[in-house]
One Martini backbone bead per residue (centre of mass of N, CA, C, O) as a GRO file, in nm:
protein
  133
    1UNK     BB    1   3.694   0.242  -1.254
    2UNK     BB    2   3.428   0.172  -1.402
    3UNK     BB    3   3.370  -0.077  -1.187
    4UNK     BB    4   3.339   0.076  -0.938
    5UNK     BB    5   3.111   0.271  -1.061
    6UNK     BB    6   2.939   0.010  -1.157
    7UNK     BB    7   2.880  -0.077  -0.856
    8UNK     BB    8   2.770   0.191  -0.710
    9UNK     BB    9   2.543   0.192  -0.946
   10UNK     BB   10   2.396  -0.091  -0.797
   11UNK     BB   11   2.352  -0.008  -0.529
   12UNK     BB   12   2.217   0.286  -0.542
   13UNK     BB   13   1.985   0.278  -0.798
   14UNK     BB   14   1.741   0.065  -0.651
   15UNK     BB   15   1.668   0.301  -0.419
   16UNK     BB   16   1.563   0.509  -0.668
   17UNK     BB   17   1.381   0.287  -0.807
   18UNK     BB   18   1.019   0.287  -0.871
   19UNK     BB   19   0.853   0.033  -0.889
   20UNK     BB   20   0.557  -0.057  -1.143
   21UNK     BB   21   0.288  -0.175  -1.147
   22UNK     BB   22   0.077  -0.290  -1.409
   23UNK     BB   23  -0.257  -0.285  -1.458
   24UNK     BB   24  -0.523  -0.427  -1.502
   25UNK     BB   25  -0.727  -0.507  -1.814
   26UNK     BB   26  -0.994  -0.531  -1.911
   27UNK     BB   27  -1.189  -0.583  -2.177
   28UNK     BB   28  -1.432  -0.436  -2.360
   29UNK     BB   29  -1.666  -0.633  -2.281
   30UNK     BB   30  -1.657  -0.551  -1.962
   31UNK     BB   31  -1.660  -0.208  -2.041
   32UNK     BB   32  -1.953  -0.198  -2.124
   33UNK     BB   33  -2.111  -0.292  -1.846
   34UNK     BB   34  -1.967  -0.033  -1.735
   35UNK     BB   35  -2.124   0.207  -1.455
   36UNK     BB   36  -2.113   0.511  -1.358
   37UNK     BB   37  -2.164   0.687  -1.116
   38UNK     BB   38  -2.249   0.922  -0.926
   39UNK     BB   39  -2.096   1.221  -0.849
   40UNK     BB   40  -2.110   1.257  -0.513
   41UNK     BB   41  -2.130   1.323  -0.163
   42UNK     BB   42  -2.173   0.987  -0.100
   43UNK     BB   43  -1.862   0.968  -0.153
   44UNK     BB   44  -1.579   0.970  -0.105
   45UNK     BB   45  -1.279   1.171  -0.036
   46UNK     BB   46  -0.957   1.179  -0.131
   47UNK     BB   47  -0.720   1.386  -0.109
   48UNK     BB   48  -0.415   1.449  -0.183
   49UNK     BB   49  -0.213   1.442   0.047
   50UNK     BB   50  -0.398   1.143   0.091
   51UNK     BB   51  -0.281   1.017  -0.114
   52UNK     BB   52   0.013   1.045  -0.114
   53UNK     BB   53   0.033   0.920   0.193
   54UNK     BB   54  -0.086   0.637   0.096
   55UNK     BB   55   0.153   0.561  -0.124
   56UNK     BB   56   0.400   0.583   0.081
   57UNK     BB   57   0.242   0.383   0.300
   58UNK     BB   58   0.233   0.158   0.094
   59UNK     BB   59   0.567   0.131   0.009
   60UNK     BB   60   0.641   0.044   0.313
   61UNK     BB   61   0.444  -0.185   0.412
   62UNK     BB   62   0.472  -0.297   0.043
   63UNK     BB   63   0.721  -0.310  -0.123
   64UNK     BB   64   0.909  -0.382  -0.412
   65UNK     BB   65   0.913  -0.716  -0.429
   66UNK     BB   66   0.690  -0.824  -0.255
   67UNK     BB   67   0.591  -1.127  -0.158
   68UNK     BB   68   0.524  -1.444  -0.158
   69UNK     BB   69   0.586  -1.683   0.060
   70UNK     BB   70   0.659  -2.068   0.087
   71UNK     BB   71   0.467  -2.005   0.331
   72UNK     BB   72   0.196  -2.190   0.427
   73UNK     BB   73   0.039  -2.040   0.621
   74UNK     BB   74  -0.262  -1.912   0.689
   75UNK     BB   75  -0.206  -1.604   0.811
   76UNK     BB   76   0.065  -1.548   0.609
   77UNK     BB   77  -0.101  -1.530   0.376
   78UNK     BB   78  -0.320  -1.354   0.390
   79UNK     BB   79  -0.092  -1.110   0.522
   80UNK     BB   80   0.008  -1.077   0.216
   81UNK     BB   81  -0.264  -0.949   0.134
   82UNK     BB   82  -0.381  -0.623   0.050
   83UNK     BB   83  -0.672  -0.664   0.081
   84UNK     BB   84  -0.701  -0.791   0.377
   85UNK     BB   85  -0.683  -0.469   0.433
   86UNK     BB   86  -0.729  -0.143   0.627
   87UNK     BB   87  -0.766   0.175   0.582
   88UNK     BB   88  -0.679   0.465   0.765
   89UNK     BB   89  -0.784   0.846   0.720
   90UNK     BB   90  -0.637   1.109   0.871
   91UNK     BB   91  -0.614   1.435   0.901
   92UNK     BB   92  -0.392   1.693   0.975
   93UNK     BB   93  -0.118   1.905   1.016
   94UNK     BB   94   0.050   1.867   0.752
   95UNK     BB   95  -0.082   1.545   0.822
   96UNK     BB   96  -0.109   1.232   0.776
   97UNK     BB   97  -0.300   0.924   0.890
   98UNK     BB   98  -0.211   0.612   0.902
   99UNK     BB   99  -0.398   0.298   0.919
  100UNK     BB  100  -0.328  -0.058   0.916
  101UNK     BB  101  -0.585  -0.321   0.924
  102UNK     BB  102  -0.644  -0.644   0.970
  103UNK     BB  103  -0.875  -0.901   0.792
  104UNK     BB  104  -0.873  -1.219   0.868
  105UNK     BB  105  -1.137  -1.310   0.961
  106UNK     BB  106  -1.321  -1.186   0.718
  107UNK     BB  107  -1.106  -1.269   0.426
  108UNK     BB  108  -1.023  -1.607   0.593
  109UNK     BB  109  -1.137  -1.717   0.825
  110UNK     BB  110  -0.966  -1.627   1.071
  111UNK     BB  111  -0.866  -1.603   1.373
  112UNK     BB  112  -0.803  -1.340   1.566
  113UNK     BB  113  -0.475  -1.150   1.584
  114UNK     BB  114  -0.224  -1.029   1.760
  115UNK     BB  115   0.043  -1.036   1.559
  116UNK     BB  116  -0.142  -0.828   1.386
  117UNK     BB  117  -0.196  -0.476   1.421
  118UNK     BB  118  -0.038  -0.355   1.242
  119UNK     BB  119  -0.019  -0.007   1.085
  120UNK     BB  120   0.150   0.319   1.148
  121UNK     BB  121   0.123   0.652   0.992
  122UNK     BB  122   0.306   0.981   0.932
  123UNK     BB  123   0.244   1.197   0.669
  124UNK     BB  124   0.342   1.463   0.533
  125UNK     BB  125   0.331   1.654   0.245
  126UNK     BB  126   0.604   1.601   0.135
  127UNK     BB  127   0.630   1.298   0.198
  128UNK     BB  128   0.734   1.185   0.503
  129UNK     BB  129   0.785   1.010   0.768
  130UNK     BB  130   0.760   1.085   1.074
  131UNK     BB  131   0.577   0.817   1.185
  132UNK     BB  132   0.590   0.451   1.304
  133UNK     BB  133   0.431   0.153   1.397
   0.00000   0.00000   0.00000
């Protein structure tokens, strides 16, 4: 009986555990000579609702786990690199719209491709996905 209750939760605790990777941190001799800026009103804000909605729409479009792949190809590794992409962010009515639009010309110097014209999705205030495409 043991076997089988342990079993039963190797298949469905990786499901429960959100991995999160720990940032890198600079040496105090490189955050020494970093100045932050004034926040005033010339900053972006991205509201809770907007910041959560964020975090959830890239862990769906880049689970955890989810890594550089063994081809070579270089479209395939660009588009593997989330600095590569640009997020766009709007408010809706209890529900937040994000598209993730890939930047292969600009930051792989690759001609631009319609193989991946990105991805949206429409995250509630709660946290749901109510749809991507």
């Amino acid at each position: 009986m043991k076997r089988i209750s342990l079993g039963i939760l190797m298949i469905v605790l990786p499901g429960c555990i959100h991995i999160h990777r720990k940032a890198s941190v600079a040496p105090p001799e490189v955050a020494e000579h970093i100045q932050f800026p004034e926040w005033d009103k010339d900053a972006a804000t991205v509201t809770g609702p907007q910041l959560k909605a964020l975090q959830i729409a890239m862990d769906d479009f880049r689970p955890a786990g989810w890594g550089p792949s063994k081809n070579k190809d270089a479209l395939v590794h660009c588009l593997q690199q989330i600095e590569n992409y640009d997020a766009w962010v709007k408010r809706g009515d209890q529900v937040t719209f994000i598209h993730f639009t890939p930047k292969e010309d600009e930051r792989c110097g690759l001609a631009p491709s319609l193989v991946d014209a990105g991805a949206s999705y429409a995250v509630s205030d709660e946290g749901i996905i109510l749809k991507r495409e």
